[in-house]
C-alpha positions in Angstrom: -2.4 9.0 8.6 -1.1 12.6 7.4 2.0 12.6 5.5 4.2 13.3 2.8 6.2 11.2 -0.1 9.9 11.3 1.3 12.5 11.7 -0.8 13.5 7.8 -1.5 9.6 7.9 -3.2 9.9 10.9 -5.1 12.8 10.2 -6.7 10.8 7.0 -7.4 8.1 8.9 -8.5 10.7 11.1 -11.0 12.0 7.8 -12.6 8.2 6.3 -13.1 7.0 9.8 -14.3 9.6 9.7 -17.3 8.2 5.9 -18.3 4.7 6.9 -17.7 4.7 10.1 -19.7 7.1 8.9 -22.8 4.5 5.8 -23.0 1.3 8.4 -23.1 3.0 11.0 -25.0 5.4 9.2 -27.2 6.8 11.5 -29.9 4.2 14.4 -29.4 0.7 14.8 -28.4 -0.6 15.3 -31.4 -4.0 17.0 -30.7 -2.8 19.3 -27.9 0.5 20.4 -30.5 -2.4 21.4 -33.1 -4.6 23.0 -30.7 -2.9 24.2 -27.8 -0.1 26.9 -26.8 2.8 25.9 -25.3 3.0 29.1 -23.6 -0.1 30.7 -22.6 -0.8 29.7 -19.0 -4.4 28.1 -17.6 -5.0 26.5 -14.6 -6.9 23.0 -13.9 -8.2 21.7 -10.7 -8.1 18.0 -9.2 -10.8 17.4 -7.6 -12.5 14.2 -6.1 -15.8 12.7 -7.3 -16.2 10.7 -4.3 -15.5 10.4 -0.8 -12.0 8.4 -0.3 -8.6 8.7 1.0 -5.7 11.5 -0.3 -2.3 9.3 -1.8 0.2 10.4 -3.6 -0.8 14.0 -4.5 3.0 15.2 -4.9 3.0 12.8 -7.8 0.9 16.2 -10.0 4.0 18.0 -9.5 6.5 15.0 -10.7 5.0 14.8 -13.6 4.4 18.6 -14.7 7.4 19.4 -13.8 9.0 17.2 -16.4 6.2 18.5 -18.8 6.6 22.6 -18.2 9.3 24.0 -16.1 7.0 26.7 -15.0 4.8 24.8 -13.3 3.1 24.8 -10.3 1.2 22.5 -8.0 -0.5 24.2 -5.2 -1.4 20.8 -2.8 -4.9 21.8 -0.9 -4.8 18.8 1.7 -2.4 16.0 3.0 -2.0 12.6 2.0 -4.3 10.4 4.5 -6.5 13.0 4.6 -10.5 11.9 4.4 -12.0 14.3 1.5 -15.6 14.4 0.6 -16.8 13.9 -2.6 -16.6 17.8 -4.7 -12.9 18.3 -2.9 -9.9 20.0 -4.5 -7.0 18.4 -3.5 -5.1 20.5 -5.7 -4.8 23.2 -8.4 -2.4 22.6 -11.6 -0.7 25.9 -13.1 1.0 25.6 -16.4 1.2 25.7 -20.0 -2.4 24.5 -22.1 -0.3 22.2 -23.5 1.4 20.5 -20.5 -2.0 20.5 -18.3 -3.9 18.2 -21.1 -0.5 16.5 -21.6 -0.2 15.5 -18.0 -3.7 15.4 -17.4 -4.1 11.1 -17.4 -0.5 10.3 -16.5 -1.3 12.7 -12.8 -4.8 11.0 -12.6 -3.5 7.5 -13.1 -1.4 6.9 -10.1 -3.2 9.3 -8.0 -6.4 7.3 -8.6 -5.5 4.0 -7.9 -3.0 4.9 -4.7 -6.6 6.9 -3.2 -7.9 3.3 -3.9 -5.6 1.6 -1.7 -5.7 4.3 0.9 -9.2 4.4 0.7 -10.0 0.5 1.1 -7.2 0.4 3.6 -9.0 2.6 5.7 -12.4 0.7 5.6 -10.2 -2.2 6.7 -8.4 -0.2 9.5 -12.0 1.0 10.8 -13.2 -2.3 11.3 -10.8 -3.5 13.6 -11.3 -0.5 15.7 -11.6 -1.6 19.1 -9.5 -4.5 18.8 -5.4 -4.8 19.3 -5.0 -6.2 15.0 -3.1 -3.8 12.9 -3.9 -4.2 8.7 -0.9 -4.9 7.1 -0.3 -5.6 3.6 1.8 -7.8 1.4 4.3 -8.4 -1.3 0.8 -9.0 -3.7 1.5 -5.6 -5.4 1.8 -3.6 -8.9 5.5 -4.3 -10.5 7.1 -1.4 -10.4 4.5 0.0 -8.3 5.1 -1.3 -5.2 6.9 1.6 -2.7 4.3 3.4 -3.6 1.1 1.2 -3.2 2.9 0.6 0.7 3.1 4.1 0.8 -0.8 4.1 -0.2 -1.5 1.7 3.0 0.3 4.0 5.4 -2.1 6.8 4.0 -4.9 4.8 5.3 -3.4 3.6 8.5 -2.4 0.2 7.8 1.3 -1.0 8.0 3.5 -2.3 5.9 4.9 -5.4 6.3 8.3 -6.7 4.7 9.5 -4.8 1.1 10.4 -7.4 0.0 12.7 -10.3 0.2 15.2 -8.6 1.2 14.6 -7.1 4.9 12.5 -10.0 6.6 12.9 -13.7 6.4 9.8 -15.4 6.3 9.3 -19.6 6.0 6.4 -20.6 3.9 4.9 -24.1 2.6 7.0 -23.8 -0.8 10.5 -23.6 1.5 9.5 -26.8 3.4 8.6 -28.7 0.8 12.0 -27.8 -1.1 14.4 -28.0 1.0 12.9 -31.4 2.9 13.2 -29.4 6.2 10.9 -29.3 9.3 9.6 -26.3 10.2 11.8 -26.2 13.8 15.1 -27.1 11.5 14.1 -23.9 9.0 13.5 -21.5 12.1 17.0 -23.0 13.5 18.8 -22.9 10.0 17.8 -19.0 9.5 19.0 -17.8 12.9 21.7 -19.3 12.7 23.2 -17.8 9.4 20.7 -14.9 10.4 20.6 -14.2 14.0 18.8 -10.9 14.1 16.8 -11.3 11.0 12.8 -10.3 12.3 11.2 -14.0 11.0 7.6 -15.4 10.4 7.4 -18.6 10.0 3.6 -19.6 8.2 1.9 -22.5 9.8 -1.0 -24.9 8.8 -2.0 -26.1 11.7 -2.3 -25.2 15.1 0.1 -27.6 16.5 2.6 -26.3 14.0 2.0 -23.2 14.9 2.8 -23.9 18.5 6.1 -25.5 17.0 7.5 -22.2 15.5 6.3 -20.5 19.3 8.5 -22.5 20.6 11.3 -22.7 18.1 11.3 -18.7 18.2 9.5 -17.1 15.8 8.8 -13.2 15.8 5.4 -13.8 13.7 3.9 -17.4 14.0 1.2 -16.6 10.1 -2.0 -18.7 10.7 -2.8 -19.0 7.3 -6.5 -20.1 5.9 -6.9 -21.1 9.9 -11.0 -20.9 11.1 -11.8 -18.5 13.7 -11.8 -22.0 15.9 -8.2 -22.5 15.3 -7.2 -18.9 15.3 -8.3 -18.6 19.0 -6.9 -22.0 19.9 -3.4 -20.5 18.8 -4.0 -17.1 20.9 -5.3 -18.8 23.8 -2.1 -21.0 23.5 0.3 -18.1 23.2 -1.6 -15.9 25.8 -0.9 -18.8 28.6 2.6 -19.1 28.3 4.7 -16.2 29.3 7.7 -17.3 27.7 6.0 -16.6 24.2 4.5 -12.9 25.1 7.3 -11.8 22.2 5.4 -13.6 19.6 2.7 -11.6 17.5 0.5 -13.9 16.0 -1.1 -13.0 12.1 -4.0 -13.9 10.0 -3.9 -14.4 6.6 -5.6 -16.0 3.6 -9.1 -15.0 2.4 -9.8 -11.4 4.7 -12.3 -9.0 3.4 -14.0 -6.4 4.5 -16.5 -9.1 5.8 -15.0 -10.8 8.1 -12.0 -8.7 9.1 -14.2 -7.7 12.4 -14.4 -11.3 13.3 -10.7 -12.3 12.8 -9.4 -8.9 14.7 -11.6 -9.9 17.7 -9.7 -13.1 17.9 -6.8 -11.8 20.0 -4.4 -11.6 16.7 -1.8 -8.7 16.5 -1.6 -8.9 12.6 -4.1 -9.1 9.5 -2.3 -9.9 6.4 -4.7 -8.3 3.4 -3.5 -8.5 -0.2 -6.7 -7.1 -1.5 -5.8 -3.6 0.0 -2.9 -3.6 -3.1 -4.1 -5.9 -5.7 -7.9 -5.2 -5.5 -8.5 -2.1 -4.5 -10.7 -0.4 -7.0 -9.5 3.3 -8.5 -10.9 6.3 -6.6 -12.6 8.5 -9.4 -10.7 11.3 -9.4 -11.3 14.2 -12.3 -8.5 17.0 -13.5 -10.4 19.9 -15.2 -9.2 22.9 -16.7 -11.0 26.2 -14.9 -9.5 28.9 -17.1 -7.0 29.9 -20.0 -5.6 33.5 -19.7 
């Protein structure tokens, strides 16, 4: 999906462009110092080396801005957008020095956010056809993680809660803690939290028709066979009193089988490999010129 970083993420990206470049740069890049002038302009471009999804391309003029404050990023295409292999996304204008300075702190994050664009995509494609959405998870970078979401919108997924802060969801861990049944936890949370959006995880499918009926949002079928992920929709689908619940898959989806478990009926597919696995897009910065 075409977009832009908003402002909440680039002043993100201003706060993580300090920490990235003092950790790359330290006291002084000592090769570029010797070599380079600090003043005489060039020009670089960034170009894909193979096909993926655009993420994050504002983050080139975060960081050169902090490096040379006569800098300037011309952007060539949109996040989300699908570039070819031999693409510019965008050209770099500035100092020698602050282009070669800049050069793997911009490719960094720009790489592996196309990554997670890109696989998100793939993921998105293959439930074309059916009514699942891709969402992704709290199974992300630290410190990374606004933007890694931000990566999935790219490539058409959703995000699902920030963190655990905005949603309430009742997993395994919270049962088995607090000695509570799942109907008591649902009960429990709207109580002190009446409009809090909830998912309550189930293991089975009779547990899962429990939190229908207690009054989940999001009833999470998690590790659940195609067998038992049907029995659930066919469940939900017959009674019309639970038409506001979306039902979600989660636990072990890849690019494999995500076909399979979007043509169950599901509304949601819960992926953590689209944040924590995605592989880096190669991505290359090279300088065209020096005037």
């Amino acid at each position: 999906m075409r977009q832009t970083m908003g402002e909440t993420l680039l002043m993100l990206a201003r706060q993580l462009a300090l920490v990235a470049l003092r950790e790359d740069i330290g006291p002084g890049d000592i090769t570029g110092q010797a070599l380079l002038s600090a003043s005489k302009p060039a020009t670089a471009e960034i170009r894909f080396k193979q096909d993926g999804v655009l993420a994050c391309i504002e983050w080139a003029s975060v960081v050169f801005a902090e490096l040379d404050a006569q800098a300037r990023v011309e952007i060539l295409s949109r996040d989300g957008d699908m570039l070819r292999a031999g693409t510019v996304a965008a050209r770099v204008h500035g100092s020698q020095q602050a282009l070669v300075a800049g050069e793997r702190t911009t490719l960094n994050l720009i790489q592996r956010m196309c990554g997670v664009a890109t696989l998100t995509a793939r993921m998105v494609a293959a439930c074309e056809g059916t009514r699942a959405m891709v969402l992704d998870t709290r199974k992300t970078t630290p410190g990374l993680r606004a933007f890694e979401k931000y990566a999935v919108t790219c490539g058409g997924g959703v995000n699902h809660r920030m963190g655990l802060y905005d949603e309430a969801m009742i997993k395994e861990n919270h049962l088995y803690l607090s000695g509570l049944e799942l109907g008591e936890a649902i009960a429990k949370i709207r109580k002190s939290r009446p409009a809090a959006f909830l998912t309550a995880e189930a293991e089975s499918v009779s547990q899962a028709r429990l939190a229908m009926e207690a009054g989940a949002n999001v009833v999470l079928l998690d590790d659940f066979t195609l067998d038992e992920i049907r029995q659930a929709v066919e469940h939900r689908n017959t009674r019309p009193e639970f038409s506001r619940v979306q039902l979600e898959v989660s636990g072990g989806v890849n690019l494999g089988n995500i076909e399979s478990y979007a043509k169950t009926g599901v509304e949601r597919i819960s992926v953590g490999s689209i944040t924590h696995s995605a592989p880096s897009l190669d991505i290359s910065m090279k300088v065209m010129h020096a005037q």
